[in-house]
C-alpha positions as MATLAB code, in Angstrom:
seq = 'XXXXXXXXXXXXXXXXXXXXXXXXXXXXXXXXXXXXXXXXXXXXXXXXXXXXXXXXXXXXXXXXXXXXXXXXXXXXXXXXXX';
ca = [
      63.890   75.152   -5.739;
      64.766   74.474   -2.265;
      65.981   71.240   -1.111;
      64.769   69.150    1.940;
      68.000   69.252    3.248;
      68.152   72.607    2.352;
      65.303   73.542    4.317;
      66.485   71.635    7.691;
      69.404   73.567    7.675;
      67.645   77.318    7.597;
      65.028   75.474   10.313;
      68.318   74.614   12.467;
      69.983   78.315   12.045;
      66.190   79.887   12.400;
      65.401   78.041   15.259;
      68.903   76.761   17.001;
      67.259   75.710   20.441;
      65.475   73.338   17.960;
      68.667   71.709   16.353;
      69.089   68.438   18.198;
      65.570   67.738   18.014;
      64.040   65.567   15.504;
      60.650   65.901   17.028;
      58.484   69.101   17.401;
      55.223   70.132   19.410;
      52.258   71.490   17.532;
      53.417   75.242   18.647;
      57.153   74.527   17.838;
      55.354   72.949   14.304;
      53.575   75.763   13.479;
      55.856   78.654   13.959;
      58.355   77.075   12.005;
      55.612   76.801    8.841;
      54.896   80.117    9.860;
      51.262   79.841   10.997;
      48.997   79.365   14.053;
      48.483   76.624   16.264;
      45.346   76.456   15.748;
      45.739   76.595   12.484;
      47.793   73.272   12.084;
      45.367   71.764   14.089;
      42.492   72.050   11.740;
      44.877   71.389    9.127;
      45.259   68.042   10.969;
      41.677   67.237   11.323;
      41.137   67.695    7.962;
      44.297   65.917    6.626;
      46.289   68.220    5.244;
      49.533   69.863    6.222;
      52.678   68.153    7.468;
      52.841   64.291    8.954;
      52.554   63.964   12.576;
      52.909   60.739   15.057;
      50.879   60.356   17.908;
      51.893   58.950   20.558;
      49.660   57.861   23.721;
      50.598   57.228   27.174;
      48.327   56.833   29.378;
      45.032   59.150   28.791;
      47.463   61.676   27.057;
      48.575   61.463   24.058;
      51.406   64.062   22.658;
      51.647   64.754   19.067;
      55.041   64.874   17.583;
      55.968   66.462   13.928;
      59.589   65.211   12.804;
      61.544   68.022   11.644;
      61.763   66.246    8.506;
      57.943   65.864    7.872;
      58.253   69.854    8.367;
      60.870   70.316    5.863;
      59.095   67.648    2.916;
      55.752   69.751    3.447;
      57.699   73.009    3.004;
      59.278   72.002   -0.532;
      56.010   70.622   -1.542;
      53.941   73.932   -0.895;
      56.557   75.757   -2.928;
      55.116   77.848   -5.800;
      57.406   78.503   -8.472;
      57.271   82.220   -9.520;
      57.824   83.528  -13.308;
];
């Protein structure tokens, strides 16, 4: 089984644009778990799928998945194979 650590490191050589950031977008999110947008944001509203922050400013409010949520949902949706 993969690691957490494991996983962070094929993230940062998948993605390498993405390797100083600890935070990711919703679309930055979802490619890396390797579905849609929209698809992590239904996951969201119905409480599954990787931990998010959200932070407000103002009227906005941006959501922000650490790359480190990413990686903990990834090992724990692993399905050991015979």
């Amino acid at each position: 089984m993969l690691t957490r650590e494991e996983v962070l490191s094929h993230i940062d050589n998948a993605f390498p644009k993405l390797k100083k950031s600890i935070g990711l977008n919703q679309t930055q999110a979802a490619q890396i778990i390797g579905v849609s947008s929209p698809t992590l944001e239904r996951w969201r509203e119905q409480g599954v799928g990787p931990e998010y922050s959200k932070n407000q400013n103002g009227k906005k409010s941006r959501l922000i998945y650490p790359k480190i949520a990413i990686a903990e949902y990834i090992v724990s949706t692993l399905v050991k194979t015979a």
